[in-house]
C-alpha positions as CSV (number, residue, x, y, z in Angstrom):
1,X,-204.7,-99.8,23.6
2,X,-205.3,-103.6,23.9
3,X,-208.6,-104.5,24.0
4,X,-209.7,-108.3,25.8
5,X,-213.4,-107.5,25.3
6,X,-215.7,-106.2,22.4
7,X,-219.1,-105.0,22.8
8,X,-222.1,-106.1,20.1
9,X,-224.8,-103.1,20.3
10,X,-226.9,-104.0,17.6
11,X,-231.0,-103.9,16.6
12,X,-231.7,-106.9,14.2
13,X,-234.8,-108.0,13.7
14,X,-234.1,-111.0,11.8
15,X,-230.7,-111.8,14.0
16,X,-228.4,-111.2,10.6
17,X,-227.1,-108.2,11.9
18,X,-226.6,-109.8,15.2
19,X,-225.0,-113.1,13.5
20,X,-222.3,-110.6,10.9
21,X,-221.1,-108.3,14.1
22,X,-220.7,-111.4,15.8
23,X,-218.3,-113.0,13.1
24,X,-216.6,-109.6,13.0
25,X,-216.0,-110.4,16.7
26,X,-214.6,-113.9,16.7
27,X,-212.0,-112.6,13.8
28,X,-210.4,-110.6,16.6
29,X,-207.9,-111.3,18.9
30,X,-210.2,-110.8,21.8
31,X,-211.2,-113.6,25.5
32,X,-214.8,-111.9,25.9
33,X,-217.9,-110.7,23.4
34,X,-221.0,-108.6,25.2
35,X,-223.8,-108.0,23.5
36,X,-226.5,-105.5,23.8
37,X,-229.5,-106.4,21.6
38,X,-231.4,-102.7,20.9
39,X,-234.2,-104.9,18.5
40,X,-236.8,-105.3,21.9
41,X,-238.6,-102.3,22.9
42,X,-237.5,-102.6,26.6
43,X,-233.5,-102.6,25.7
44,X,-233.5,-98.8,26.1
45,X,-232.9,-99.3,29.2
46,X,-230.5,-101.9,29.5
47,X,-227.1,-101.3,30.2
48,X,-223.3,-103.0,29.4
49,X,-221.1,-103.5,32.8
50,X,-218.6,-101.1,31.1
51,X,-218.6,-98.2,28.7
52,X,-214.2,-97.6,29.4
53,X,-211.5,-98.2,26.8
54,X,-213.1,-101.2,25.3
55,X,-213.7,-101.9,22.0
56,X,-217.4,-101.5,20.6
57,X,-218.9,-102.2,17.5
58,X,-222.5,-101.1,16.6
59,X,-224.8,-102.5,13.8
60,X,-228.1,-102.2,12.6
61,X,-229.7,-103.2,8.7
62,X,-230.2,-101.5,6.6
63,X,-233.5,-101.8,4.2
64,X,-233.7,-99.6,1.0
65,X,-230.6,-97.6,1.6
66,X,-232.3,-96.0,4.9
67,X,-232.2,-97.3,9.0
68,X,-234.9,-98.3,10.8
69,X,-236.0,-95.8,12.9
70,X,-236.4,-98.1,16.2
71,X,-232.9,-98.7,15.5
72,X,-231.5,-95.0,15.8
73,X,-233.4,-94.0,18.1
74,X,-232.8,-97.0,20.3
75,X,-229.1,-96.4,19.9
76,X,-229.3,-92.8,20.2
77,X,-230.8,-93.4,23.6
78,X,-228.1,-95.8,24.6
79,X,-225.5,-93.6,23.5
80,X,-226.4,-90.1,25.4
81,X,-227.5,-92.2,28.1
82,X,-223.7,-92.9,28.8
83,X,-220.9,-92.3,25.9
84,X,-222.2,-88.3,25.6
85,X,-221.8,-87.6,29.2
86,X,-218.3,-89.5,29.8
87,X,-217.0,-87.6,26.7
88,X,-218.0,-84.1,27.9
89,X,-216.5,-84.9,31.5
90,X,-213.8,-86.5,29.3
91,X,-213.0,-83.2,27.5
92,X,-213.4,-81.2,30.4
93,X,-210.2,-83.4,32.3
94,X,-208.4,-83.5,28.5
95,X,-208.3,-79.8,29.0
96,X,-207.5,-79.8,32.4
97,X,-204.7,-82.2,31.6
98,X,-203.8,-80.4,28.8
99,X,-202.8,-76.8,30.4
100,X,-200.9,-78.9,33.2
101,X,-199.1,-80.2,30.6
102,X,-198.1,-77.2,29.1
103,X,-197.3,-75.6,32.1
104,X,-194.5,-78.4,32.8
105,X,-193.6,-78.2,29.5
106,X,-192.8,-74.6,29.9
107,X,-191.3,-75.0,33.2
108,X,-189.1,-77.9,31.8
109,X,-188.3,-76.1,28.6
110,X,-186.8,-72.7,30.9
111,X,-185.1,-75.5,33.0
112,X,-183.2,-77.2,30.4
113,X,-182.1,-73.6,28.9
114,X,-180.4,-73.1,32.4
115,X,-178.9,-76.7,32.6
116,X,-177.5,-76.2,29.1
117,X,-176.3,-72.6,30.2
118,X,-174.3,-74.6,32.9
119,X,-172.7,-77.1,30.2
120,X,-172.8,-79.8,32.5
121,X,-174.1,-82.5,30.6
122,X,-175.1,-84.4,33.9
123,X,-177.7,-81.4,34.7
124,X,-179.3,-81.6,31.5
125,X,-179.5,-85.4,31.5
126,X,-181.0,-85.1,35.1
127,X,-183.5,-82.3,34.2
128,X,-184.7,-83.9,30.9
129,X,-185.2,-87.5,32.3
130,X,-187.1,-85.0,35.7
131,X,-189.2,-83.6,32.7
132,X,-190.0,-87.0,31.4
133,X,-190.9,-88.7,34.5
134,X,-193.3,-85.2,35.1
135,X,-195.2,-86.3,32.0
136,X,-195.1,-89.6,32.7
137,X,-197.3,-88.9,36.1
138,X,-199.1,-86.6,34.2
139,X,-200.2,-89.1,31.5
140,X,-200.9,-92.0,34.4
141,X,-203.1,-89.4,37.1
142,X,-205.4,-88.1,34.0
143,X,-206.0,-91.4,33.1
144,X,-207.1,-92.9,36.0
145,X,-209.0,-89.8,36.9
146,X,-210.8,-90.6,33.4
147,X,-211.7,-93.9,34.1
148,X,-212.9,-93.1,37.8
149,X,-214.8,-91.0,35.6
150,X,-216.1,-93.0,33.4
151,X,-217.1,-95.8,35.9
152,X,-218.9,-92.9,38.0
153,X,-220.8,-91.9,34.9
154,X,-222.1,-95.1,34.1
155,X,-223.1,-95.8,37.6
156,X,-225.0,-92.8,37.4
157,X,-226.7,-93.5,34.5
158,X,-227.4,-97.3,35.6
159,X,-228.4,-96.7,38.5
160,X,-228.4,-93.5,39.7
161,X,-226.0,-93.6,42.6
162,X,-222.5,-91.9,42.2
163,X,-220.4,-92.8,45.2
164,X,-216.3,-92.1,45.7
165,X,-214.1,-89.9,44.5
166,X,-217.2,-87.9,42.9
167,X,-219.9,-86.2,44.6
168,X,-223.7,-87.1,43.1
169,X,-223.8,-83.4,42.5
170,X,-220.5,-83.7,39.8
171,X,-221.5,-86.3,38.1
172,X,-225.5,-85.0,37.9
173,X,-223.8,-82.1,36.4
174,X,-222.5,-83.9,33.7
175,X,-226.3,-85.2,32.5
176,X,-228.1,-81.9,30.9
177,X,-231.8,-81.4,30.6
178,X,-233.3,-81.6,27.2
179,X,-236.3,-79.2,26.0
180,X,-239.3,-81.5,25.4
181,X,-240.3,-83.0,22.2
182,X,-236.4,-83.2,20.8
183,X,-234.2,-86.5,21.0
């Protein structure tokens, strides 16, 4: 994967955790930095445009060997708010994904066996590059669906508005309620 943008999501108090990600940043071959600055109290709920197959990079100090608290729980919030949910839906399509894969697989596999059976080299040629192109499609309708996903998710969790492809009800479903008093 070739990443254009990195994303800073950082709490720092004192702006030297915020100045070190950001030289991590600049050493990398990349045309855009965003930050997300988690040290204010009222960043919990700000969001990135994106949370799709770019890079991030998360920071925080540390003072005596231990976190601040503001800043895990700050980026705990951030994080279920959007990465938890687009990794469960995530999974969920892997899976999906994954048993139409195998089922093409095992379709191709009993296909080749009968081209080879026929000895005609031109068969198995034709059914193995067929197989190949199947996977191919595969590989490029799972992820799209996964960053449709993704983007619906976000939205969601932004804003709370899903529109598209998925129904508010789908992506709702992919938010869980917590018991109180736990984070």
């Amino acid at each position: 994967m070739i990443c254009d943008t990195v994303k800073l999501i950082y709490f720092s108090p004192t702006q030297t955790t915020k100045k070190i990600l950001q030289g991590i940043a600049q050493g990398m071959p990349i045309n855009r930095i965003e930050h997300l600055d988690l040290t204010p109290p009222q960043s919990a709920t700000q969001l990135l445009d994106e949370i799709a197959e770019e890079l991030t990079i998360l920071g925080a100090p540390v003072y005596a060997g231990r976190l601040p608290i503001e800043a895990v729980q700050r980026s705990a919030s951030y994080l279920r708010k959007t990465w938890g949910e687009q990794i469960a839906g995530n999974l969920g399509m892997g899976l999906a994904f994954g048993l139409i894969s195998l089922g093409t697989l095992a379709v191709g596999v009993i296909l080749l066996v009968a081209a080879a059976a026929t000895e005609s080299a031109a068969l198995i040629i034709l059914v193995a590059v067929c197989l190949l192109l199947a996977f191919v499609a595969i590989a490029l309708i799972s992820s799209a669906l996964s960053g449709v996903y993704a983007a619906a998710v976000y939205r969601y969790a932004a804003e709370g508005q899903s529109d598209g492809f998925f129904t508010p009800a789908m992506v709702k479903s992919a938010f869980r309620a917590r018991p109180r008093g736990r984070d």
